[in-house]
N, C-alpha and C positions, 0 to 999 in steps of 0.2 A: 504493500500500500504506500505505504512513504519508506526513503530509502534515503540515509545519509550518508553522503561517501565523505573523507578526506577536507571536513569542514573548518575551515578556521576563522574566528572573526580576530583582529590587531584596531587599536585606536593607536594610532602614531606608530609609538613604539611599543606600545603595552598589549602583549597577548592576551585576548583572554580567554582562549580557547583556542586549541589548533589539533588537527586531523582527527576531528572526532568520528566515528563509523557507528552507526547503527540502523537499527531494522526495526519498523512500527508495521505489525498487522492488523488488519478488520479486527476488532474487539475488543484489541490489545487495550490494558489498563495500566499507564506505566506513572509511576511515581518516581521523580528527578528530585534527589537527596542530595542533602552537600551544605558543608559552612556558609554561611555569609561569603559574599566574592568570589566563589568559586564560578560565576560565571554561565548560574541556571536561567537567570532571565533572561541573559542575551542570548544563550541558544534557543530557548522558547522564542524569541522576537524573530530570531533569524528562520525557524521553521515555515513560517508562515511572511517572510521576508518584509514585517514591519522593521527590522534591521538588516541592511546586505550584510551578507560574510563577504570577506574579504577575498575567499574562493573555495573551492569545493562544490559539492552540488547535494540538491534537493529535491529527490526523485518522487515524483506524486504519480502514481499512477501512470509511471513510463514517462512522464512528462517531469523535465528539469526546470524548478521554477527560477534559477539564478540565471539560467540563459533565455528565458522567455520575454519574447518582446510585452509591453507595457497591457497591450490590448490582452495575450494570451497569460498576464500574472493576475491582472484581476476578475477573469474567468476561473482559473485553478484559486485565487485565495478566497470564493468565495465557498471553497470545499473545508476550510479550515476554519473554525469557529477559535475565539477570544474571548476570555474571560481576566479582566484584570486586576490586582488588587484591589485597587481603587475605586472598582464599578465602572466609570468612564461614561455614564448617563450625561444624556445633555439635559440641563438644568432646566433651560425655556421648554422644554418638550415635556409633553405630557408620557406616562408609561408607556398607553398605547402608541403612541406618535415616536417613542424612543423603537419601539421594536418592531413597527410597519416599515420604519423608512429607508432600511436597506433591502427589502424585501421586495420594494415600490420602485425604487431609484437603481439597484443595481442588476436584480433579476427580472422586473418589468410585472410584476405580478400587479393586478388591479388592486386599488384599495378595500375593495370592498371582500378580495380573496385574504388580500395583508390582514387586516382584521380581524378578518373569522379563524384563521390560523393564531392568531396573540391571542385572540380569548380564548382559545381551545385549549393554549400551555398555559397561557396565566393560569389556567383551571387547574392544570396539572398540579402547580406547587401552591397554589390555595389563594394566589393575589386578584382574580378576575374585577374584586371589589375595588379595585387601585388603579386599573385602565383610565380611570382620570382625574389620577392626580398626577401630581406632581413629584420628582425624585426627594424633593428636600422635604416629604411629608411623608417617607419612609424612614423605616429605620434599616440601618445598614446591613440587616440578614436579610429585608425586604429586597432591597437594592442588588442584591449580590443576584437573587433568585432571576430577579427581573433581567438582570445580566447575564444570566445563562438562560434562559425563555429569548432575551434579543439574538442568541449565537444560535438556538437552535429554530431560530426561526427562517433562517437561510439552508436549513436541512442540511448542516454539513457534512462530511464523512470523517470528520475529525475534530477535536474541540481541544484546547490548547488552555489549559490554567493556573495563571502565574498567581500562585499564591494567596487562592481567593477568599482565603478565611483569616487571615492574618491581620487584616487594619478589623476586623469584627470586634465586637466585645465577645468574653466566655461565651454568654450564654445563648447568643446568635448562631455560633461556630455550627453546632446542631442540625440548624433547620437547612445550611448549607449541606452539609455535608449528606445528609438525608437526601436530597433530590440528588447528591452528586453518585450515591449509592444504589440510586434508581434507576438513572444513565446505565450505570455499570452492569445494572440487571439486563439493561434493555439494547445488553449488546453493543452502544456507542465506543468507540473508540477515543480514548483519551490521555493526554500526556499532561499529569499535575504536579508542580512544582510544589511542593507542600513541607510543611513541619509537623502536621500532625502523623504523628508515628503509628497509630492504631489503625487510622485510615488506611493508610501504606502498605501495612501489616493484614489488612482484613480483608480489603477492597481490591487490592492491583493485582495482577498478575506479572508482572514484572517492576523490578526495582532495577534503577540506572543511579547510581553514586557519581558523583561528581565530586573533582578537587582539583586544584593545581590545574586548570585547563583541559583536565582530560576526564569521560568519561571512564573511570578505574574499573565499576563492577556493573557487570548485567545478569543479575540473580533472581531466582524465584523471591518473595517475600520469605518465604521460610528457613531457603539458603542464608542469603543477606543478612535475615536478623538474628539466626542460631548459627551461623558459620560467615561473617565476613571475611574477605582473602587478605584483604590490605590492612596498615597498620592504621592508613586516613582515618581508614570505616569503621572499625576499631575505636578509633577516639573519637569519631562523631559520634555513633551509639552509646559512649559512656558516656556522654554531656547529654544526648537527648534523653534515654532510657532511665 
């Protein structure tokens, strides 16, 4: 499904990642572990090439999206779903208006289909009653949901997220991670840069460590958290665990 060869992204001089190789399939549930600065968000940004790497490639579906011209990258990115820490909602827009309008403006779908698809998911994770409001009249578990309802509402084959429970309070983390548990039922394919370890551990089917610019391990969860190989992973686990 996606295929990464040989990828490096450099800012000047500074690596922060170079010749990484891996392999994402249909279902695949991978969770991307690693210190601080180890360089997880910028290969997440680079996958779906809201960052160039510097070189290598990024194989979607036979199709390389770092060699593709402009017209054939935002055809293939619109395969990849975003979810960011932050939420990334526009503020003037209403819920429903946040998650019709790439739906509307990028894939041509009428408004009236955009719509019936946002209340279908809003239904899904329980916000239908929020289609018009406003993001600043959620609270940030609300927000996050709405933000993965905006990515799958472009039906993507893939959903990319950086960390989407981290700026949450405790007791939000939950209702995230609950729909993100539902995905994973439902067969979605997804790559989560996360901290929560239980998740990692219960949810994924593959674990990718990250450190020093390189992907180090690509373990089952059960491998990775009862047999790490490196010393990295080793000492990340005793700090997280």
């Amino acid at each position: 499904m996606i295929k990464i060869e040989n990828l490096t992204k450099k800012f000047k001089d500074n690596v922060i990642f170079s010749n990484l190789d891996a392999e994402v399939h249909k279902g695949d549930v991978i969770s991307l572990l690693g210190p601080s600065g180890a360089g997880k968000s910028t290969f997440l940004r680079c996958i779906n090439m809201l960052g160039e790497p510097t070189s290598g490639k990024i194989i979607l579906n036979g199709e390389d999206l770092v060699t593709s011209s402009p017209k054939e990258l935002t055809k293939l990115r619109t395969k990849i779903g975003m979810v960011f820490q932050g939420f990334n909602l526009f503020e003037n827009k209403t819920i429903l208006d946040n998650i019709t309008l790439a739906p509307i403006k990028v894939k041509g779908m009428t408004k009236e289909a955009a719509e019936n698809k946002a209340h279908d998911l809003l239904k899904t994770v329980g916000l239908d009653n929020k289609a018009a409001a406003y993001p600043a009249s959620l609270s940030g578990g609300q927000s996050q949901r709405v933000a993965i309802v905006r990515a799958l509402a472009m039906d993507p084959e893939v959903i990319l997220f950086d960390e989407p429970t981290s700026a949450l309070d405790p007791e939000k983390v939950g209702e995230v991670l609950n729909v993100m548990k539902e995905l994973a039922q439902q067969d979605m394919t997804m790559i989560i840069v996360t901290h929560e370890m239980e998740f990692a551990k219960n949810v994924s089917n593959q674990i990718w460590f990250m450190d020093d610019g390189k992907i180090q391990e690509q373990q089952t969860p059960e491998g990775f958290f009862e047999h790490p190989k490196t010393d990295n992973a080793k000492r990340f686990l005793s700090k997280m665990i």
